[in-house]
C-alpha positions in Angstrom: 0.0 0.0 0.0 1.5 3.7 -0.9 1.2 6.6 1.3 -0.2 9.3 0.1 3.1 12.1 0.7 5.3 9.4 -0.8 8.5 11.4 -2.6 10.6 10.6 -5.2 13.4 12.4 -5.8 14.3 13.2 -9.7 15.6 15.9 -11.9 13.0 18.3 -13.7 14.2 16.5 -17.1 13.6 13.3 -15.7 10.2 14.3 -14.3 9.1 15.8 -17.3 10.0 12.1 -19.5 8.2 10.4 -16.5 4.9 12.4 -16.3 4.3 12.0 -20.6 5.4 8.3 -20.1 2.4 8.1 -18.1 0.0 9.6 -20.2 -3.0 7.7 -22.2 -5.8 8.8 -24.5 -8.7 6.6 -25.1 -9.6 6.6 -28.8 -12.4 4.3 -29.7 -12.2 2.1 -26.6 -8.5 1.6 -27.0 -6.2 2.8 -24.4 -2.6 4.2 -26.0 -0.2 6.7 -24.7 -0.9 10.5 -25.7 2.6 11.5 -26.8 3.6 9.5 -29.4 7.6 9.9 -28.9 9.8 12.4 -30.0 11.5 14.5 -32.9 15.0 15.7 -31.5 18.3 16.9 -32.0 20.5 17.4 -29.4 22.9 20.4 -28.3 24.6 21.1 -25.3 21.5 23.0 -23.9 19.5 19.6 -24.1 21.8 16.6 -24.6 23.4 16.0 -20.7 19.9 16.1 -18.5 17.0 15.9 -21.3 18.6 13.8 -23.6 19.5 11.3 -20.3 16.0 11.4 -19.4 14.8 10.2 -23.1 17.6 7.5 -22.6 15.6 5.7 -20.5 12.5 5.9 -22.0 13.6 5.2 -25.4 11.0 2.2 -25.8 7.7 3.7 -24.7 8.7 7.3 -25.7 11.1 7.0 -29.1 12.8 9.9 -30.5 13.0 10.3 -34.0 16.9 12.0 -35.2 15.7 14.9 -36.8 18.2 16.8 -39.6 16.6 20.1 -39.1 14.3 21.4 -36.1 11.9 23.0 -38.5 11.3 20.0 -40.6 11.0 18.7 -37.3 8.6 20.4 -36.0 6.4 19.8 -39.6 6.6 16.2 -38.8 5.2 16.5 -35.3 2.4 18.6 -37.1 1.7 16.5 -39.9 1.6 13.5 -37.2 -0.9 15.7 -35.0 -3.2 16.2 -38.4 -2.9 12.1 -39.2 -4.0 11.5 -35.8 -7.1 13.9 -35.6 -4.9 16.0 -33.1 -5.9 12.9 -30.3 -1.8 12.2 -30.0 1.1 14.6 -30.2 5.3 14.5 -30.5 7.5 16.7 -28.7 10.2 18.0 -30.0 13.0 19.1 -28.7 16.0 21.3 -29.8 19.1 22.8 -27.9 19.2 26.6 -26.4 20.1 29.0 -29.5 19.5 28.6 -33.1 18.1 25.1 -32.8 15.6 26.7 -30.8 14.9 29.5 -33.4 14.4 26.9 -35.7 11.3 25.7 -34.6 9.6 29.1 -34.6 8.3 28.1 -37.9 6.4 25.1 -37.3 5.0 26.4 -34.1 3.6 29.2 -36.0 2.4 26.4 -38.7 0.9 24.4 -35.6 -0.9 27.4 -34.0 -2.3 28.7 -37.3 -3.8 25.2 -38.2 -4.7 24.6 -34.5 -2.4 21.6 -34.0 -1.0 20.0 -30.6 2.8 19.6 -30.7 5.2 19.9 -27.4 8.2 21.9 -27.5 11.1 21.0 -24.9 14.0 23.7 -25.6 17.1 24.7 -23.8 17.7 27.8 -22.3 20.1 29.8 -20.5 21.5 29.4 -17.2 18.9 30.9 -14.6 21.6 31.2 -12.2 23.5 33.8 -15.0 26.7 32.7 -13.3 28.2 32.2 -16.4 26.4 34.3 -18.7 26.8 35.2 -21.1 26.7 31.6 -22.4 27.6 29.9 -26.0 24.4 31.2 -28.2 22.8 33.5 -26.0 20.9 36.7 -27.1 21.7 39.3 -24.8 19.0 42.4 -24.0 21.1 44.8 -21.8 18.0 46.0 -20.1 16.1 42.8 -19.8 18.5 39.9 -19.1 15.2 37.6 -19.0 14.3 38.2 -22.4 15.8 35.9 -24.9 14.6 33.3 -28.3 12.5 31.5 -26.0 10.4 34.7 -25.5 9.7 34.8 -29.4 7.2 31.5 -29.0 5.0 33.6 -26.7 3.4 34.9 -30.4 3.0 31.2 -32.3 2.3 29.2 -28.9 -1.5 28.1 -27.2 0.7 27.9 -24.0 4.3 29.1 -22.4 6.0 28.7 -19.7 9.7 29.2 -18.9 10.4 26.0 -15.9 12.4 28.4 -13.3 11.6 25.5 -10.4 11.8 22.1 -10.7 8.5 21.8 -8.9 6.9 24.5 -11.4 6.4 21.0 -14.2 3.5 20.2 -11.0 1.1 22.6 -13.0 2.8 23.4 -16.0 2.9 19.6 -17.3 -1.0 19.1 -17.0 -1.8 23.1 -18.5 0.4 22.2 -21.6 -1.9 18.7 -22.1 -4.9 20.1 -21.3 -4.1 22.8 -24.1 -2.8 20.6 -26.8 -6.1 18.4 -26.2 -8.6 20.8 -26.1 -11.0 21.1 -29.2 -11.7 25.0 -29.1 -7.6 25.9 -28.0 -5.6 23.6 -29.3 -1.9 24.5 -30.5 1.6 24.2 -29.3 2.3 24.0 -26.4 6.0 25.2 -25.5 8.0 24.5 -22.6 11.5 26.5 -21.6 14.1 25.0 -20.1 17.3 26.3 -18.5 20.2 24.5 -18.3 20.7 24.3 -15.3 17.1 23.8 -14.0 16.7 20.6 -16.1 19.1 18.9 -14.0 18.2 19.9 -10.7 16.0 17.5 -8.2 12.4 17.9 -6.3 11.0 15.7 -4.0 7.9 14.8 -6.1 4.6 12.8 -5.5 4.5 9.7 -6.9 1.0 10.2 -7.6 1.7 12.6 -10.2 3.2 9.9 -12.1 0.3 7.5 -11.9 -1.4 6.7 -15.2 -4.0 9.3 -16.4 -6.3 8.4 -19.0 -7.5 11.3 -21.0 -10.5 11.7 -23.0 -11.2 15.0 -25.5 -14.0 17.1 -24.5 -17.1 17.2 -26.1 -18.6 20.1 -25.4 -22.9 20.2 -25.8 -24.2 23.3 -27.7 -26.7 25.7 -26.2 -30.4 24.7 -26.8 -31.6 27.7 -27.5 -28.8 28.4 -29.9 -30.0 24.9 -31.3 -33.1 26.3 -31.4 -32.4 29.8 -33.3 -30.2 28.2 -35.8 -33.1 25.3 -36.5 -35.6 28.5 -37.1 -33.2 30.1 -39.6 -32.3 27.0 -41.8 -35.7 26.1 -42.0 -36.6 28.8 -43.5 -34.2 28.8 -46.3 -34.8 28.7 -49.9 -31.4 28.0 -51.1 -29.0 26.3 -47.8 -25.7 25.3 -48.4 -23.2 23.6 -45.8 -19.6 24.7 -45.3 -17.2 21.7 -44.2 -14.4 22.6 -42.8 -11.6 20.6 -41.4 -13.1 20.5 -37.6 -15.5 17.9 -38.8 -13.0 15.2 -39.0 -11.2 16.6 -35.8 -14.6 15.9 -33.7 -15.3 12.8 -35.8 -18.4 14.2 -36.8 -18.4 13.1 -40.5 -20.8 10.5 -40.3 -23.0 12.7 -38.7 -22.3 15.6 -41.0 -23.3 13.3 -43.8 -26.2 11.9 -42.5 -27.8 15.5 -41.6 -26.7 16.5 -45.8 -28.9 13.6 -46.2 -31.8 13.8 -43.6 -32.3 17.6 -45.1 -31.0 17.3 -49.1 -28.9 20.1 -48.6 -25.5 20.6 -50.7 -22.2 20.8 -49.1 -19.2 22.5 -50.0 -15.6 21.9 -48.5 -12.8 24.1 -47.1 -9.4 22.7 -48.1 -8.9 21.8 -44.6 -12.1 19.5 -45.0 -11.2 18.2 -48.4 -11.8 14.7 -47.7 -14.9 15.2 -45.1 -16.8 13.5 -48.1 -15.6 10.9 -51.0 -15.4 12.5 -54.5 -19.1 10.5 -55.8 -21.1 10.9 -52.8 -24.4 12.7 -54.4 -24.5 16.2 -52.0 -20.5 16.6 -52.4 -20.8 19.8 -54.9 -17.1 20.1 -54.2 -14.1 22.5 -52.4 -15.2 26.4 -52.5 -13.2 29.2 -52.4 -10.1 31.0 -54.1 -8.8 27.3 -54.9 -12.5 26.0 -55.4 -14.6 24.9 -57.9 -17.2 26.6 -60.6 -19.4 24.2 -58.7 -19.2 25.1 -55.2 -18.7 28.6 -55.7 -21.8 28.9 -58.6 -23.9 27.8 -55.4 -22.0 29.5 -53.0 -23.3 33.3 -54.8 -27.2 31.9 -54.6 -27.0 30.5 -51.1 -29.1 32.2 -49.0 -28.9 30.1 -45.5 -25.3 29.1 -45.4 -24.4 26.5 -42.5 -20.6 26.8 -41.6 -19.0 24.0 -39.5 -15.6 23.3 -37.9 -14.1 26.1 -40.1 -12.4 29.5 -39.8 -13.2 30.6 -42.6 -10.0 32.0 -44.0 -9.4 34.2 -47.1 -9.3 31.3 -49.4 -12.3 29.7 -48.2 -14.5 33.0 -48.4 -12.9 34.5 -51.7 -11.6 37.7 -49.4 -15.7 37.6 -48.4 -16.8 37.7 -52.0 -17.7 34.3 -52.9 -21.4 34.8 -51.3 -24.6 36.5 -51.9 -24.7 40.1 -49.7 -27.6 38.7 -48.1 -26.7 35.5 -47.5 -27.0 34.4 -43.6 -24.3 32.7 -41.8 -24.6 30.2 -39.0 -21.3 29.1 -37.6 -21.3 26.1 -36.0 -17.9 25.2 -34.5 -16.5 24.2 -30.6 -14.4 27.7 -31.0 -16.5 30.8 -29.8 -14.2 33.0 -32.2 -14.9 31.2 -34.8 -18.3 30.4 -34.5 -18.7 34.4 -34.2 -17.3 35.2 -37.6 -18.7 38.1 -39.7 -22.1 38.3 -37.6 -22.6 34.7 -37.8 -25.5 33.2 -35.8 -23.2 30.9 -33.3 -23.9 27.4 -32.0 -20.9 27.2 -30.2 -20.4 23.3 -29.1 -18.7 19.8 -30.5 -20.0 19.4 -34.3 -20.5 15.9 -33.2 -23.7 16.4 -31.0 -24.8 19.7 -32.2 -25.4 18.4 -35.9 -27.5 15.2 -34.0 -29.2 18.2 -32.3 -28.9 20.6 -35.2 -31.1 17.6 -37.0 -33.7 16.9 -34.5 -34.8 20.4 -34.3 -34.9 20.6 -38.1 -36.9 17.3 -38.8 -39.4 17.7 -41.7 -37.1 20.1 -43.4 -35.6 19.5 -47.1 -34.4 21.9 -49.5 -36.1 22.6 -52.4 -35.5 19.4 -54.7 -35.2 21.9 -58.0 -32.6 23.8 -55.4 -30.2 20.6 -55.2 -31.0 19.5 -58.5 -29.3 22.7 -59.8 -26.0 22.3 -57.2 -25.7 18.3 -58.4 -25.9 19.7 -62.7 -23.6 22.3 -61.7 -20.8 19.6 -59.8 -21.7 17.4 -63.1 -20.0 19.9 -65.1 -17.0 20.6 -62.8 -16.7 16.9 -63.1 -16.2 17.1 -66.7 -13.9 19.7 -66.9 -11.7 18.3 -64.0 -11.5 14.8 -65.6 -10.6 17.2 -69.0 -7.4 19.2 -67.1 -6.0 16.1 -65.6 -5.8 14.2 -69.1 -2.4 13.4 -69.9 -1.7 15.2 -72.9 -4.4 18.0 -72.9 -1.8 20.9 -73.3 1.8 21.1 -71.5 3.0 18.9 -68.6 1.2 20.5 -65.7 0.5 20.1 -61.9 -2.9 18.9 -62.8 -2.0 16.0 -65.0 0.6 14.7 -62.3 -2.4 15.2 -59.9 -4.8 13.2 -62.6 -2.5 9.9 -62.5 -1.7 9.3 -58.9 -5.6 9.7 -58.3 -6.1 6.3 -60.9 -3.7 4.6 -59.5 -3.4 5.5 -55.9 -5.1 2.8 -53.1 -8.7 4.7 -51.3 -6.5 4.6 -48.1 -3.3 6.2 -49.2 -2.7 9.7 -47.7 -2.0 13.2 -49.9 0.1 15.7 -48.3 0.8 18.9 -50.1 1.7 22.8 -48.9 2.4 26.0 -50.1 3.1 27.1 -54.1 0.9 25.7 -56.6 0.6 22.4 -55.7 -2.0 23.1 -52.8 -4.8 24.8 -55.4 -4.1 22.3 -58.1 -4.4 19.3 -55.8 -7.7 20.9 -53.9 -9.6 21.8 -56.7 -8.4 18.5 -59.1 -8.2 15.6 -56.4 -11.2 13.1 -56.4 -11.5 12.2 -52.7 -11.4 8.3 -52.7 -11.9 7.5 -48.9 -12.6 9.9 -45.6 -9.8 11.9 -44.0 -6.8 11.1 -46.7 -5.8 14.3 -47.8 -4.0 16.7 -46.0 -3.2 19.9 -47.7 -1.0 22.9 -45.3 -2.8 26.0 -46.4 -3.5 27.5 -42.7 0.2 28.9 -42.9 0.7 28.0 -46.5 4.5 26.7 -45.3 6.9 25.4 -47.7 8.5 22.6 -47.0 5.9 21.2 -45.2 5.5 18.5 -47.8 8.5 16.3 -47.1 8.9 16.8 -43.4 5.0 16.9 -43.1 4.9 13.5 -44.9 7.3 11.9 -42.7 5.7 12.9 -39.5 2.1 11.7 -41.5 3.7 8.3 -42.4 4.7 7.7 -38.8 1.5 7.9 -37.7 -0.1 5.9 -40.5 2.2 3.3 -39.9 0.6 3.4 -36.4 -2.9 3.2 -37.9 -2.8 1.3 -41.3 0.5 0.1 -42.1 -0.3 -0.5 -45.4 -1.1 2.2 -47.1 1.2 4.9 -48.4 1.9 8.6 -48.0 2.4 10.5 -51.5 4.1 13.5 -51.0 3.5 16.2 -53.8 6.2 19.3 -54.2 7.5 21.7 -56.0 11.2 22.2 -57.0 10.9 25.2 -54.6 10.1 23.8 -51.8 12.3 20.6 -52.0 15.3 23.1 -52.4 13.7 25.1 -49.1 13.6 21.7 -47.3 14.4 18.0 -48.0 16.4 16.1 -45.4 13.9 14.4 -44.0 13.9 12.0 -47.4 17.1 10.8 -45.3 14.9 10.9 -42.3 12.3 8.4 -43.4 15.2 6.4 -45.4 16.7 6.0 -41.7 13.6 5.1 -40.1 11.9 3.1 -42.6 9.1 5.0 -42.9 8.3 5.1 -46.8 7.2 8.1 -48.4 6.5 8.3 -52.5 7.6 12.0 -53.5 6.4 13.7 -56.6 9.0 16.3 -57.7 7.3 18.5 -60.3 9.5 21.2 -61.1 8.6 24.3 -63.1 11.5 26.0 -62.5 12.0 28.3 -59.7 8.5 29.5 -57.5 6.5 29.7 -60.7 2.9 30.3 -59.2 3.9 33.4 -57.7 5.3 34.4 -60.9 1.7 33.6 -62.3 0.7 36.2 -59.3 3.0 38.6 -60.3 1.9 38.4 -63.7 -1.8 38.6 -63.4 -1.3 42.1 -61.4 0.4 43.2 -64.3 4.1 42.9 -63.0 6.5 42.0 -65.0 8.7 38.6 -64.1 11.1 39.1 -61.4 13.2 37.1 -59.2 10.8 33.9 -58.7 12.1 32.4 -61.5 15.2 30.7 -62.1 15.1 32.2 -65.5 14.2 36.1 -64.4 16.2 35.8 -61.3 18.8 38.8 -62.2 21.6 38.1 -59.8 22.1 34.4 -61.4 25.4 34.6 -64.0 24.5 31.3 -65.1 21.6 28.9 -65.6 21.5 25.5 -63.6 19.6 22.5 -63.6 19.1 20.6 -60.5 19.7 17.0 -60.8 16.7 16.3 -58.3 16.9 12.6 -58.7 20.4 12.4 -58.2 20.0 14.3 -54.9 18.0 11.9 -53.6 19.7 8.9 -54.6 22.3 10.8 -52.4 20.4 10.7 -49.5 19.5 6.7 -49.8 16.0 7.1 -51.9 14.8 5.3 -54.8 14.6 8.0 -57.8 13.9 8.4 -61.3 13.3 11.1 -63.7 10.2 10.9 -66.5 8.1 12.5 -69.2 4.3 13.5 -67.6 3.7 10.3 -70.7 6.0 8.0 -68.3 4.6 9.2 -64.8 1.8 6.5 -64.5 4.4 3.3 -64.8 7.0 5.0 -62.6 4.0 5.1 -59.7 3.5 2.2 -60.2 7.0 0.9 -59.8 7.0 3.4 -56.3 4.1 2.0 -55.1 6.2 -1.7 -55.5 8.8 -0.4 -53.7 9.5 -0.9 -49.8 11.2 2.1 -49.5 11.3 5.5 -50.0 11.0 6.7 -54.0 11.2 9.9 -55.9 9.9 10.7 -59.1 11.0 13.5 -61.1 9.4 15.4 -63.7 9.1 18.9 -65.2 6.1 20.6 -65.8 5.5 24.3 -67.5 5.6 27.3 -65.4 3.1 29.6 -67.5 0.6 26.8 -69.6 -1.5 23.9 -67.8 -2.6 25.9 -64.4 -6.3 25.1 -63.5 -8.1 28.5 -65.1 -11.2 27.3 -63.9 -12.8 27.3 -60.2 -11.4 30.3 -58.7 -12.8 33.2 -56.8 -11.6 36.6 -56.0 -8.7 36.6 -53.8 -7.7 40.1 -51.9 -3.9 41.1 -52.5 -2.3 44.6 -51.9 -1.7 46.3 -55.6 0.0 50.0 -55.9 -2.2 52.9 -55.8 0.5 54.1 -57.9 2.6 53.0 -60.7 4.1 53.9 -64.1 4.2 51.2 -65.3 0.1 51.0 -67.3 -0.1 47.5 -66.5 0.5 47.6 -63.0 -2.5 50.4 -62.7 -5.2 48.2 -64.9 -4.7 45.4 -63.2 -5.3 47.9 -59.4 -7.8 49.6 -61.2 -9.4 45.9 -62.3 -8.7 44.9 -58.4 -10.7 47.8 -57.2 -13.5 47.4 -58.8 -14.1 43.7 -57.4 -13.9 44.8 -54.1 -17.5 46.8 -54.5 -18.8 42.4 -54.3 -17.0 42.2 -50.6 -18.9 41.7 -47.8 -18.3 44.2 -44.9 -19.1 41.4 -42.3 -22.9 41.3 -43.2 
């Protein structure tokens, strides 16, 4: 029998390993630990008294050997997003610019509302030997260092200044990271010196905890005001965003499309809340949308917004609906549920959409209504199956896009970010199965793709072991960040990677283009300080790094997937595409970007003057 003051004595760093080791999540009435292991590389501000710590928890808690802290820090997040954000990694990086490195991902986390754990070195709280190797100094505030820089991309901070301090700060950073309305990163500071000192702690803070995520009831008479509105409209529409996978609420999402034969339009955060043929699916909306969804997104008059934020892209800059149109935002977060004078039912999309259904029983839309939004995805269908056609015009992102989608397996998972690739793949992919596509446009981050993929494959390995993760990227962003093709080489953790390169960052060029600019340092070709053009020998690179790799024609892409899907290990395919010709001209709404007021150049001031006059269509948060 314990007592209940029974001490034992351990450093923080030790503590810290001990209290996640002893952390569980039931998901589907299946008991597994919370924190999934580790992404780390070690420095002398983590290696002696963290790193020790890890050492002995290596087989319930396994750190992955990261080659950079951002792609690190990716990985955790695309693990987070594979696991419907019910498990997280840590990751943790020395005191100084392995720190700073990780500033990126946080910020990635905390824009697409991810858990991921941060453990990072500090300096020495004593200051005996300050200044230390990497510090930043502030004459007139000798607390405030890199660390402090998190406080801006982080759900929670704390700097450990105690080693009794991890008591409360341990269970605050879990019940951040696990909490549907506030989840992010969570980071954690760590001096020196402070990891490796001791505390007498409880031993029942080390017991086994068992957490569950919160499902949080909406308000009946919220319920109850948003049932009055829907049923009265003429012309509903539902908004999907990606917080109906996070609460699991797809079936019932789908059910309530069906129960009220209302049409349903996805963010590209929810692109996969519904397969490609299902009958109410009119397809993604927004700036990287369809003709479909956004043909019925200007008629809608009751709109019915759920588990999304409703970013830029989603609401075409607040242009893509009717003036009049009505919002209700259904989501666990109060500020988002509040956007742009939404009516909110603030509450788990699980049970309100149960409730949300009840109250609305008897209710359909107008048959001639859905009839229209089901011709109008008819056409988009035709049009996408036209741009993904080998052969129709230039090698283009689109007709890469076309041919993994025939031959990929239902289960296999898409991860894409930043550039070109995210538009092409939202408005072009045919979602074969629930929850398979993840595509990083909350901070739009290159190199998310690789490192993002790792972390995603890790966590599918842990779900469905047989099923791939297909990676696509452009040359860009492989040059921004690669190394973690070595990662998952090392860890056996296969990825297939789809290289299209266009030459330099080509989609902003298109950007730069359309506003009348001319081309300028994006690429290769227009770059003005480059003496000399060079060709990256992509496959080559990584062969270096221990991949399988080949480079084809778009008219040799199909076999060459086929031959990666064969393979047990990790495989790159190579293969240009055209920077100006084969972008998806179709689907797109009007997307807000800063334009000079001023300019000689005439161009420059049509395309402001053309810019301008869109805006009149923006809604002004009514």
């Amino acid at each position: 029998m314990r007592r209940a003051d029974e001490t034992i004595t351990l450093t923080t760093a030790q503590a810290i390993i001990r209290y996640l080791a002893a952390q569980f999540i039931e998901i589907d009435g299946v008991k597994t630990r919370v924190c999934g292991g580790g992404f780390g590389i070690f420095g002398h501000g983590n290696v002696t008294c963290l790193g020790e710590a890890l050492h002995d928890h290596k087989d319930v808690l396994p750190l992955y050997r990261g080659q950079n802290e951002q792609g690190m820090g990716f990985a955790a997040a695309g693990y987070a997003k594979a696991h419907l954000r019910r498990r997280f990694m840590f990751c943790t990086a020395s005191a100084g610019p392995g720190t700073a490195n990780l500033l990126t991902s946080a910020a990635l986390a905390h824009a697409n509302r991810l858990p991921m754990l941060m453990l990072c070195g500090d300096a020495f709280l004593t200051r005996l030997p300050d200044p230390v190797l990497q510090q930043l100094e502030h004459f007139g505030n000798p607390t405030f260092g890199v660390n402090d820089a998190f406080k801006a991309v982080s759900r929670f901070w704390d700097r450990i200044t105690h080693p009794a301090q991890i008591i409360q700060s341990l269970p605050a950073a879990l019940a951040t990271m696990l909490d549907p309305a506030d989840c992010g990163p969570a980071f954690i500071g760590l001096p020196q010196d402070v990891q490796g000192w001791t505390f007498d702690y409880p031993v029942s803070f080390f017991d086994e905890k068992v957490h569950r995520i919160r499902r949080q009831a909406a308000d009946a008479e919220e319920i109850a005001d948003a049932a009055e509105l829907l049923k009265s409209a003429k012309r509903p529409m539902i908004i999907a965003g990606g917080g109906v996978q996070y609460s699991g609420a797809v079936a019932e999402l789908t059910a309530f499309a069906e129960a009220h034969d209302i049409p349903v339009v996805e963010t590209i955060a929810g692109r996969a809340n519904m397969v490609n043929d299902h009958a109410l699916n009119v397809g993604p909306l927004g700036v990287t949308g369809s003709d479909s969804a956004n043909t019925i997104a200007e008629e809608a008059d009751v709109i019915l917004a759920v588990g999304t934020r409703l970013q830029d892209f989603t609401t075409g800059s607040w242009t893509a609906f009717a003036k009049g149109a009505q919002f209700i935002g259904l989501n666990v977060g109060r500020h988002d549920a509040a956007k742009h004078m939404s009516m909110t039912v603030v509450g788990d999309a699980k049970l309100a959409l149960v409730e949300l259904g009840s109250a609305t029983s008897g209710y359909s839309a107008p048959k001639s209504w859905t009839k229209y939004a089901q011709g109008e995805r008819a056409k988009w269908n035709d049009y996408v199956a036209d741009n993904t056609r080998v052969g129709n015009g230039p090698a283009s992102y689109a007709q890469a896009i076309g041919v993994v989608n025939d031959l990929c397996d239902p289960r296999d998972r898409v991860v894409a970010a930043a550039g070109g690739l995210p538009a092409e793949v939202t408005a072009n992919w045919k979602t074969l199965d629930i929850g398979t596509v993840d595509v990083e446009f909350g901070f739009s981050c290159m190199g998310y793709e690789i490192a993002g993929g790792w972390g995603a494959r890790i966590a599918q390995a842990q779900i469905d072991s047989d099923q791939d993760t297909v990676v696509f990227t452009g040359d860009g962003s492989y040059l921004l960040m690669n190394s973690d093709i070595y990662s998952s080489v090392l860890t056996d953790k296969k990825l297939i990677i789809l290289v299209l390169d266009n030459g330099g960052f080509a989609v902003i060029n298109k950007l730069q283009n359309n506003t009348g600019n001319e081309s300028f340092n994006n690429l290769i070709a227009d770059t003005p300080t480059a003496t000399r053009q060079v060709s990256v020998d992509f496959e080559a690179h990584a062969r270096a790094m221990g991949a399988e790799a080949e480079t084809v024609e778009m008219s040799g892409l199909a076999e060459a997937f086929k031959r990666a899907k064969a393979s047990d290990k990790t495989y790159v395919i190579c293969a240009k595409v055209d920077p100006y010709e084969g972008w998806t001209t179709e689907g797109h709404t009007w997307w807000e970007v800063g334009t000079p007021h001023v300019s000689d150049n005439p161009k420059v001031h049509a395309a402001h003057l053309e810019q301008e006059e869109t805006r009149a269509r923006q809604r002004k948060g009514v």
